[in-house]
C-alpha positions as CSV (number, residue, x, y, z in Angstrom):
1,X,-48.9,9.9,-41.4
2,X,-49.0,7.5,-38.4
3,X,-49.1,3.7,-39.1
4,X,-49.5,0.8,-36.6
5,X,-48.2,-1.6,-38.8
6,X,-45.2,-3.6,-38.7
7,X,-44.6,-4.1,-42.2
8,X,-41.4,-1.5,-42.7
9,X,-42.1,-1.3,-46.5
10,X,-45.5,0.0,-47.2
11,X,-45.1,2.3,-44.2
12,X,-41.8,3.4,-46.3
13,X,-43.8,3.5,-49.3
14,X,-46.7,5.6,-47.9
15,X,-44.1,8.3,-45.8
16,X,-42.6,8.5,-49.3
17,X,-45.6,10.0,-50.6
18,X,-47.1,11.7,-47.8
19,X,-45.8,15.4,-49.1
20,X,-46.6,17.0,-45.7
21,X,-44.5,14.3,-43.7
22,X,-41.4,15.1,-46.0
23,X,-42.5,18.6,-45.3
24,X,-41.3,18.0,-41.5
25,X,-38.8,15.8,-42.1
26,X,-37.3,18.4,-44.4
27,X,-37.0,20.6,-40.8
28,X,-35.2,17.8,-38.7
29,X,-32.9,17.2,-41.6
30,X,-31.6,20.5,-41.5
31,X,-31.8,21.4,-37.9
32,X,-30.8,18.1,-35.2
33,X,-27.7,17.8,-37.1
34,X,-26.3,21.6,-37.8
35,X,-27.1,22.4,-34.0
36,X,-25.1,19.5,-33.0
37,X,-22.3,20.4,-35.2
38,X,-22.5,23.8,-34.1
39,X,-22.0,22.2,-30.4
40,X,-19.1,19.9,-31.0
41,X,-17.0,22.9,-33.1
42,X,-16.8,24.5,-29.4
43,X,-16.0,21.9,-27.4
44,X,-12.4,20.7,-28.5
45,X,-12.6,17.6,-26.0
46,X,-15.5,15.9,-27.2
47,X,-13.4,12.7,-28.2
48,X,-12.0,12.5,-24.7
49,X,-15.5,12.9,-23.3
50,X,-17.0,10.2,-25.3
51,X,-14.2,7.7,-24.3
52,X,-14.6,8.7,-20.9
53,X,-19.0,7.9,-21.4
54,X,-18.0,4.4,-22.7
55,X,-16.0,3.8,-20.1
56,X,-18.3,4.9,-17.1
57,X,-20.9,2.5,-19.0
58,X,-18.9,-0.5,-20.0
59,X,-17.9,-0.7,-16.3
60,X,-21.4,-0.5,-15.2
61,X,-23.0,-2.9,-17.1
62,X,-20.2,-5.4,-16.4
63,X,-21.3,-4.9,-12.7
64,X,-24.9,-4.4,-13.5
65,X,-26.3,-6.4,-10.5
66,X,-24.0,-4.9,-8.3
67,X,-25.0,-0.8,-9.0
68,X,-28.8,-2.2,-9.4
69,X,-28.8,-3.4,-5.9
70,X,-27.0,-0.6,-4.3
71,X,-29.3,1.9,-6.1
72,X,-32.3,-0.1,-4.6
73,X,-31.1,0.0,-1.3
74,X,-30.5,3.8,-1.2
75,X,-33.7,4.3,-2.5
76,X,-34.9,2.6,0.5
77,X,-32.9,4.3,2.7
78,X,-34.2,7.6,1.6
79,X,-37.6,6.2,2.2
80,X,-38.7,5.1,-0.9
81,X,-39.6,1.7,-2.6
82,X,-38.1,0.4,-5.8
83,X,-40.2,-2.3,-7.9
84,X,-38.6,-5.0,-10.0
85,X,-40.3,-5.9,-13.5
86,X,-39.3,-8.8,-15.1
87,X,-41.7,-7.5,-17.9
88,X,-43.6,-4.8,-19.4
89,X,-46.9,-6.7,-17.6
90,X,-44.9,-6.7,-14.2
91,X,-44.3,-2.8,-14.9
92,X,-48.0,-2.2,-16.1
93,X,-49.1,-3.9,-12.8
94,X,-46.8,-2.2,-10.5
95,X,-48.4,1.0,-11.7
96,X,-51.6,0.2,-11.9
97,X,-51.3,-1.2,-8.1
98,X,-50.1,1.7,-6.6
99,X,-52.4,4.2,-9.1
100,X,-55.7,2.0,-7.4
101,X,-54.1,1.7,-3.9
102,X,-54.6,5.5,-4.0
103,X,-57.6,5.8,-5.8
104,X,-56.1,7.7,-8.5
105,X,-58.5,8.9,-11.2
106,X,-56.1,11.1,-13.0
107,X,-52.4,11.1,-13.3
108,X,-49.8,13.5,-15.4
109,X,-47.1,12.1,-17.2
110,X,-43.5,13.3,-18.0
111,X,-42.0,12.3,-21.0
112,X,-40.9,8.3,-20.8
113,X,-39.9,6.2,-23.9
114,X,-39.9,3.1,-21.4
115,X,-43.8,4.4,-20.7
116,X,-44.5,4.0,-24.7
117,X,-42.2,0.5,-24.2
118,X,-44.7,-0.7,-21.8
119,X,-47.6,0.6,-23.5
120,X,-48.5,1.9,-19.9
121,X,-51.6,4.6,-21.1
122,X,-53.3,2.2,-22.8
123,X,-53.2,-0.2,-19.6
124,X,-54.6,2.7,-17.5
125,X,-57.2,4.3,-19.6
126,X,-58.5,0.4,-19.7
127,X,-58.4,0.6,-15.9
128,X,-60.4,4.1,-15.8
129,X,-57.5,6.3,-15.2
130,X,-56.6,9.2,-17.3
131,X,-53.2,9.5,-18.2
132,X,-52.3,13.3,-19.3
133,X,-48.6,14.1,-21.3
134,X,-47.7,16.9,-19.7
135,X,-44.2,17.2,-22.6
136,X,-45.9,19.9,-25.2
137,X,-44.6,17.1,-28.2
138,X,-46.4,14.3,-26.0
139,X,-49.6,16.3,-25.6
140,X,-50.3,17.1,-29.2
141,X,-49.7,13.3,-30.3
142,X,-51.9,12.3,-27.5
143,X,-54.6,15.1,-28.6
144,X,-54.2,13.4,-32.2
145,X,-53.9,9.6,-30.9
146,X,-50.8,9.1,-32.2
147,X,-47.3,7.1,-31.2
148,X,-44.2,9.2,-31.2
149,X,-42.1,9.5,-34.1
150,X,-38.5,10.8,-32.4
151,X,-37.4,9.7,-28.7
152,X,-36.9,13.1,-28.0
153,X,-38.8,15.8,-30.6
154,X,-42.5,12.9,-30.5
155,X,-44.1,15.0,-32.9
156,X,-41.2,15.6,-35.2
157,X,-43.4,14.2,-38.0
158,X,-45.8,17.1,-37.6
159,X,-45.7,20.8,-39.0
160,X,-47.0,23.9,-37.4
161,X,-50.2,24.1,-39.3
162,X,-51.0,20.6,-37.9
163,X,-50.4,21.5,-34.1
164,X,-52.8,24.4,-35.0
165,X,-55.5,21.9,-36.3
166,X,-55.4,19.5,-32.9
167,X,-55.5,22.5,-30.4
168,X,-58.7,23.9,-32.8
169,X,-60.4,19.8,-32.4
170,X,-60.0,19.8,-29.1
171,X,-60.0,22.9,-27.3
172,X,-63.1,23.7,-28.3
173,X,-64.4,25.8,-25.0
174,X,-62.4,29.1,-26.6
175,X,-62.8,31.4,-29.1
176,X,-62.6,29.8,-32.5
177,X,-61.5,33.4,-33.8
178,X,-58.0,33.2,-31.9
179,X,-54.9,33.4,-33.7
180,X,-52.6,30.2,-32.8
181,X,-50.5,30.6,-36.2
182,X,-47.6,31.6,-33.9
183,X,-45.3,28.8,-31.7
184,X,-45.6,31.1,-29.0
185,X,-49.6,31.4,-29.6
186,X,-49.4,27.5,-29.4
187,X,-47.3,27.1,-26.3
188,X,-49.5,29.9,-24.0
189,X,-52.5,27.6,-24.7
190,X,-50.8,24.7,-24.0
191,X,-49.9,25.8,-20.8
192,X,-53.1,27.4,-20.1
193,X,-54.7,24.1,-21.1
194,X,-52.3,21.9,-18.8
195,X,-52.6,24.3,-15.5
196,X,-55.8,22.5,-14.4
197,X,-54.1,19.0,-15.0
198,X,-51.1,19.5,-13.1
199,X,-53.8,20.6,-10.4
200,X,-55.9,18.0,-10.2
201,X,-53.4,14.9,-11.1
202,X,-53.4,12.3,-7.8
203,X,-50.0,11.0,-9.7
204,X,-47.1,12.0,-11.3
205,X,-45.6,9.6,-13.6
206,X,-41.6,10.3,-15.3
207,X,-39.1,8.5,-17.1
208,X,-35.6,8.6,-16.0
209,X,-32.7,9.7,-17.9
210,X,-30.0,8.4,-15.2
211,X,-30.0,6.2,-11.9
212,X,-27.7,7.2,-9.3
213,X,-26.8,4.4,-7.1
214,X,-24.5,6.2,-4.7
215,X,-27.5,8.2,-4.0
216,X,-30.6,6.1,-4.8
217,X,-31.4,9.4,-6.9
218,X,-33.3,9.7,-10.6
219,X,-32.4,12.2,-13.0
220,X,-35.0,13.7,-15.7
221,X,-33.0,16.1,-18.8
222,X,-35.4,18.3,-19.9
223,X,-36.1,21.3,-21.9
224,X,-39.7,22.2,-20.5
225,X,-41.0,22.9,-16.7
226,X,-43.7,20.1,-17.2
227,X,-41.1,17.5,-15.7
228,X,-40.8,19.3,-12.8
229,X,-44.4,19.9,-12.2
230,X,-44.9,16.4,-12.6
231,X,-42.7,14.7,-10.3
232,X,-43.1,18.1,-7.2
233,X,-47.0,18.3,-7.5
234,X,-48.9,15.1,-6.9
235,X,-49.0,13.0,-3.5
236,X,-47.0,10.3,-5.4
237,X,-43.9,10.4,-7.8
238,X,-43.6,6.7,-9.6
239,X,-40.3,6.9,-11.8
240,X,-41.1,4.5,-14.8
241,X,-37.5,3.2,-16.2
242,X,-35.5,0.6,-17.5
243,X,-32.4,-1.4,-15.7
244,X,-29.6,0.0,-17.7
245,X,-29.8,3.6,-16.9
246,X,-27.8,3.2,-13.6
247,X,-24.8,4.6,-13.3
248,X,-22.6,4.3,-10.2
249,X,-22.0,8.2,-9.0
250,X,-22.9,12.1,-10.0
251,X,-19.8,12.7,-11.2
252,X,-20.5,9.7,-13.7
253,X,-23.4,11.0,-14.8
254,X,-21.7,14.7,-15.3
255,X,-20.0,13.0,-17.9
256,X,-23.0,11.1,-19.8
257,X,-25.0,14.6,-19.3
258,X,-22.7,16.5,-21.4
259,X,-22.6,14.0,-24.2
260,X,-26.0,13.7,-23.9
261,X,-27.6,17.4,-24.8
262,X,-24.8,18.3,-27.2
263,X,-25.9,14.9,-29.2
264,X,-29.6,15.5,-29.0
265,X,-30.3,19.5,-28.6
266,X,-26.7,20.8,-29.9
267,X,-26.8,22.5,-26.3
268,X,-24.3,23.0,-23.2
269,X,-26.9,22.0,-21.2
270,X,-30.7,21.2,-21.2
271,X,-32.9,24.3,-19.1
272,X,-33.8,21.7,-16.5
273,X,-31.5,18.8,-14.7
274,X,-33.7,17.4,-11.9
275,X,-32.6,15.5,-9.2
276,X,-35.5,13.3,-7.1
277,X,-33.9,12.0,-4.2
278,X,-37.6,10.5,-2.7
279,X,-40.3,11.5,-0.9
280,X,-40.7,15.0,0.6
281,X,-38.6,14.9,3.8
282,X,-39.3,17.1,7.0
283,X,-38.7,20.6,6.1
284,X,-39.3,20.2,2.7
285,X,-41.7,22.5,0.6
286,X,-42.6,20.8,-1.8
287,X,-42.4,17.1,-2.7
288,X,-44.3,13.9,-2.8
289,X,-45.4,11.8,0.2
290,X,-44.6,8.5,-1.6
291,X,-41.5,7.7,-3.7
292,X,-41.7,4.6,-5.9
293,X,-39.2,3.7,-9.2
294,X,-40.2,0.9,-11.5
295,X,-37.4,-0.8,-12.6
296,X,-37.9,-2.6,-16.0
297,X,-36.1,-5.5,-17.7
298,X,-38.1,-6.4,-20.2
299,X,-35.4,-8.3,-22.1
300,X,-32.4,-6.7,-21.6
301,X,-31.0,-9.2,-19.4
302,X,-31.0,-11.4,-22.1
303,X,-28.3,-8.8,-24.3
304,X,-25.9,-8.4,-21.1
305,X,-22.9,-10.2,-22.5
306,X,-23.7,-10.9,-25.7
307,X,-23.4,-9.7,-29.4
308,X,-25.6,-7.0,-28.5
309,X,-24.8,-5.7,-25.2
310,X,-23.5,-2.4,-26.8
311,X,-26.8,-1.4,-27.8
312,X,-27.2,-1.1,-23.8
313,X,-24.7,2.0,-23.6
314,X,-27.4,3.9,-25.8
315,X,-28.6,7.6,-23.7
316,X,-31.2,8.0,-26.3
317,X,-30.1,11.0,-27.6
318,X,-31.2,10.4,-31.3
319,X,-28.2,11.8,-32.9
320,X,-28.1,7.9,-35.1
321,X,-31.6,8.9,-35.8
322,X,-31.1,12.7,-36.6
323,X,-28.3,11.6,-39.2
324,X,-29.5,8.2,-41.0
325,X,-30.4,8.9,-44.4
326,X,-33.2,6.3,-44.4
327,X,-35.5,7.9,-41.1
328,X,-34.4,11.5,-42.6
329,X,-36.8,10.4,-45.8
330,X,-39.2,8.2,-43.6
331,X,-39.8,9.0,-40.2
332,X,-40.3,6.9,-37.3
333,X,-43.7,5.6,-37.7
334,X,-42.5,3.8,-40.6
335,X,-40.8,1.5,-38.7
336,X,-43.6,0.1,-36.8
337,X,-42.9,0.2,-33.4
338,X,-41.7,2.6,-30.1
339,X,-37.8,2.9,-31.4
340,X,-37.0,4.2,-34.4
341,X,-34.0,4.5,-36.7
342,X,-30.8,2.9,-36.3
343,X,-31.2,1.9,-32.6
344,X,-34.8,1.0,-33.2
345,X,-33.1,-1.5,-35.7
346,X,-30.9,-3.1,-33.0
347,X,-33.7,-2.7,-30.1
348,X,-36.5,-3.6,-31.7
349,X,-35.6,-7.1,-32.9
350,X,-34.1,-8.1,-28.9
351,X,-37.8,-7.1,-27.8
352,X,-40.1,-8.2,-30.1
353,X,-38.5,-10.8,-32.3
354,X,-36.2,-11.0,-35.5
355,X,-39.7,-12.7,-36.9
356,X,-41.7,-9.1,-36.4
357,X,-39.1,-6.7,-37.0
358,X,-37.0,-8.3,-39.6
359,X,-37.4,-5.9,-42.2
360,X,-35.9,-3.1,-39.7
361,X,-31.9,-4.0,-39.6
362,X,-32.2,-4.3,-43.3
363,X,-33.5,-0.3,-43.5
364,X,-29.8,0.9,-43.8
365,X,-27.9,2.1,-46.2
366,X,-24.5,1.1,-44.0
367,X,-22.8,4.7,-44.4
368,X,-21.9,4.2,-40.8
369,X,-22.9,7.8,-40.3
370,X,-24.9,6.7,-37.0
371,X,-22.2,4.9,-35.5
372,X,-19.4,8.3,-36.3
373,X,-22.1,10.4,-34.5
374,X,-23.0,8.4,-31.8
375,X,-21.9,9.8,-28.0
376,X,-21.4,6.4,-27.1
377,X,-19.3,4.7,-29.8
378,X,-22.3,1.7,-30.3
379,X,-21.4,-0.2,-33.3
380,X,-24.8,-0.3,-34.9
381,X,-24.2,-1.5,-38.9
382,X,-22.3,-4.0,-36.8
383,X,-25.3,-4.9,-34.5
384,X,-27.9,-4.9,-37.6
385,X,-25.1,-7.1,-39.4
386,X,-25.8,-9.7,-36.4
387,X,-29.5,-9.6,-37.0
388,X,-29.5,-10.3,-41.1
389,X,-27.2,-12.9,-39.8
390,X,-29.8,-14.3,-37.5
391,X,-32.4,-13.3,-39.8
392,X,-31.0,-15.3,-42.6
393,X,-29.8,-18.4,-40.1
394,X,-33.6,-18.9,-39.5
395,X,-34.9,-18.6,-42.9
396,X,-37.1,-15.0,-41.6
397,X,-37.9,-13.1,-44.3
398,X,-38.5,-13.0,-48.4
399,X,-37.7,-16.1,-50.3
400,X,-36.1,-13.4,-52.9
401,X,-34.0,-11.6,-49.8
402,X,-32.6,-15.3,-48.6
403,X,-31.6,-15.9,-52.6
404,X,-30.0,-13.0,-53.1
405,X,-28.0,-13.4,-49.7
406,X,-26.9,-16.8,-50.8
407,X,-25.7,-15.6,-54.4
408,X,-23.8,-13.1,-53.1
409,X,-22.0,-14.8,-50.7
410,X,-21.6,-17.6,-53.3
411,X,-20.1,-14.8,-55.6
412,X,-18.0,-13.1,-52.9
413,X,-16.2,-16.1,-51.2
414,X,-14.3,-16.7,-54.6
415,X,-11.8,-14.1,-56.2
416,X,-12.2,-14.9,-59.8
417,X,-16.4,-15.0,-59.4
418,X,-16.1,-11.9,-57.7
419,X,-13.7,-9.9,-60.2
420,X,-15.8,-11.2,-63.2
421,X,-19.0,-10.0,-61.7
422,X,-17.4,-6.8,-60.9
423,X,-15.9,-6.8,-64.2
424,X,-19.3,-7.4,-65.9
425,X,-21.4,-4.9,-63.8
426,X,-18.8,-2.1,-64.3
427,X,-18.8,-2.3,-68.0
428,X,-22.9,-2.5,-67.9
429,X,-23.2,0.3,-65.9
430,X,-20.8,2.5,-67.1
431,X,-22.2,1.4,-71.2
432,X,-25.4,2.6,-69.5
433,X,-23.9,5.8,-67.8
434,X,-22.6,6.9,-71.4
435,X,-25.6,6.5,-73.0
436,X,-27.5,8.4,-70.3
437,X,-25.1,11.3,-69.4
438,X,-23.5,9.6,-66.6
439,X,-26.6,9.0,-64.6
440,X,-28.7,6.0,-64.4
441,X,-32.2,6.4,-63.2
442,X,-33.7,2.4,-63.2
443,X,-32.3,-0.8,-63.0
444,X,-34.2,-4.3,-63.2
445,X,-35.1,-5.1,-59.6
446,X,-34.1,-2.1,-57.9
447,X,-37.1,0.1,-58.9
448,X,-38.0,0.7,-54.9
449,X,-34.0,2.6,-54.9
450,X,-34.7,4.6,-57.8
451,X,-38.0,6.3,-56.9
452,X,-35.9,8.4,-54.5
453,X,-32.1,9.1,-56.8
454,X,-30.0,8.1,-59.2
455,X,-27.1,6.3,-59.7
456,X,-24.0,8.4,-61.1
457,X,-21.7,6.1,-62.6
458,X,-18.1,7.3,-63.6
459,X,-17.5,6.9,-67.3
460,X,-13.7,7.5,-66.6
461,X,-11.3,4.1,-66.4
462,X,-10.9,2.7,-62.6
463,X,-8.3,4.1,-60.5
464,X,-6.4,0.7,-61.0
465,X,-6.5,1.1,-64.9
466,X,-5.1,4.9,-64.8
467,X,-2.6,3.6,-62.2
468,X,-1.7,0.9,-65.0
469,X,-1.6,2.8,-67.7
470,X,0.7,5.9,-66.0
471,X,3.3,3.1,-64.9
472,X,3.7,1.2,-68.6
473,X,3.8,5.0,-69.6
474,X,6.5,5.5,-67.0
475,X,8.3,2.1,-68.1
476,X,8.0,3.3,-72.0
477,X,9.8,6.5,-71.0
């Protein structure tokens, strides 16, 4: 299932139904988060670790401007040229520039969630440049024209028999007898397939997991050799990222990289942690001859210092995403834009307005389960909380939604409204509950809640009433 529409609730409704989506969400559901528990049961000092992470970025985002700059001007000195984008245009542009200064007709691409951000492959292939995903998840969505669906498993949404399909459309120069029912089958032709790319690409095009400003270095956290390839083999390396990921030494990002891949993977450590440092240097055997990094803004200036500057601490590891009940029965494409789950809720309101993604900090349950497993400490029900706030402030959304806001906080702000409501909704349900063997399967207007449980209602007296009764039985006594 892959929608490109921003309306939250019918891509909800059609992920619901879509038994082959469920199919792969039933994987992730199971694996992201036992893998990471796995991790964190060996690793007594996780809790250190994580204050430590917040730390390192709290103080770097308070001095933003100054680790920017400092990064910049390393970059230089190692004799390459950083590029600042105000927005995703400026970023497009920059790329574009340098692809045409070179006459670039092909270029390979590491994986880059700031690339989707800046919807940088549709900007080229208008310009006559062939973007190739070189990530095996990137390549398969690409082969099937579709956005990712995870930030760091893009076809997450997918089962095997459906990576099989796109190799089988578009491979279509081998032998249409081969077995590819195996993920190692899969993977060999993969790399077979990408062998001639990697050759022929005139640019290499990564994301960036971390900026080092002591060093003017960028940092790609990888689990495939693709990223590697990418950035070594082509006359020109041009590092697509966004502001925030600076941090101000190695040893800092040590500490970020160890949150990181026990978060997202459940492991010690990715298989690859590359370093680029620039261009290829004298001596050097491999390397590019030109060293660019596009630095991208695109509104997250605007959050530094304000209700939502947390969200800017976020090392896109997925772990909110991996754990929130809602994407676990939905999947990303539901939400209608490049970030999904919980910190697609936060982000994608700052980026493309309250007005377009309203419906997104309102997909959440509120368990808090993404803030207790996120590496670093973001408050996101808090964050959403601030965007039904705005949400409701400027009269976005249903006329229902706004009413039944209103009521509630009408109900709420009073003690003896809000203990008669309660009163009158316990005895209800629980009159209900008794009639139906404790659970209730529909409600008037909640019919979109039921379709996926039910609601089990204790028929037993509230813990206040028991507590009540066992002291007048004390008193009797």
């Amino acid at each position: 299932m892959h929608s490109t529409s921003r309306n939250f609730t019918a891509n909800a409704s059609q992920a619901l139904a879509d038994p082959t989506l469920q199919q792969a969400m039933e994987m992730l559901r199971v694996g992201f988060p036992a893998r990471r528990a796995a991790a964190l049961a060996q690793f007594p000092e996780w809790e250190e670790l994580r204050n430590q992470g917040v730390a390192v970025k709290n103080h770097t985002l308070e001095n933003l401007d100054f680790y920017l700059e400092k990064f910049a001007d390393q970059v230089g000195a190692n004799g390459g040229q950083v590029h600042w984008a105000s927005t995703a245009q400026d970023a497009r542009q920059a790329i574009l520039d340098i692809c045409q200064k070179h006459g670039a007709k092909k270029v390979t691409k590491g994986k880059s969630m700031v690339a989707e951000e800046i919807f940088l492959n549709q900007y080229l292939m208008a310009a006559g440049i062939e973007p190739v995903e070189t990530d095996l998840g990137e390549y398969i969505i690409q082969l099937r024209d579709e956005a990712p669906s995870h930030i760091i498993a893009p076809a997450a949404h997918l089962i095997q028999a459906q990576f099989e399909e796109s190799f089988r459309a578009h491979h279509t120069d081998r032998d249409p007898a081969r077995r590819l029912d195996t993920p190692q089958a899969l993977l060999a032709e993969a790399r077979s397939e990408m062998r001639h790319h990697f050759a022929a690409a005139d640019i290499g095009i990564t994301g960036a997991n971390f900026l080092i400003a002591e060093s003017g270095a960028t940092v790609i956290v990888t689990n495939e050799g693709n990223g590697d390839l990418t950035q070594t083999l082509p006359r020109v390396h041009i590092v697509v990222t966004s502001i925030e990921k600076v941090l101000p030494t190695t040893e800092d990002m040590a500490v970020l990289l160890r949150l990181l891949t026990r978060s997202a993977t459940g492991q010690e450590i990715s298989v690859y942690v590359s370093l680029s440092n620039g261009p290829r240097q004298p001596g050097d055997l491999d390397g590019p001859e030109e060293f660019h990094v596009v630095l991208v803004d695109n509104g997250r200036s605007e959050l530094l210092g304000g209700e939502f500057s947390e969200i800017l601490r976020c090392i896109r590891c997925a772990a909110c995403l991996n754990h929130c009940p809602v994407y676990q029965q939905v999947g990303g494409h539901s939400y209608g834009w490049v970030y999904p789950g919980p910190m697609g809720a936060v982000l994608t309101p700052a980026f493309i307005g309250i007005e377009e993604a309203g419906a997104l900090p309102n997909a959440s349950s509120f368990c808090g389960r993404c803030e207790e497993v996120c590496p670093m400490k973001i408050p996101l029900p808090k964050l959403m909380r601030f965007w039904r706030d705005r949400q409701f402030v400027r009269g976005v959304g249903s006329a229902w939604g706004r009413w039944g806001v209103a009521i509630s906080a009408w109900v709420m702000i009073s003690p003896l409204r809000w203990g008669l409501v309660k009163g009158l909704a316990r005895f209800g349900l629980g009159w209900m509950a008794r009639l139906r063997g404790g659970k209730i399967s529909h409600l008037p207007l909640a019919g979109g809640w039921f379709t996926q449980r039910d609601l089990v209602v204790s028929t037993k007296p509230s813990f206040w009433r028991q507590r009540a009764a066992a002291q007048q039985k004390t008193s009797k006594n």
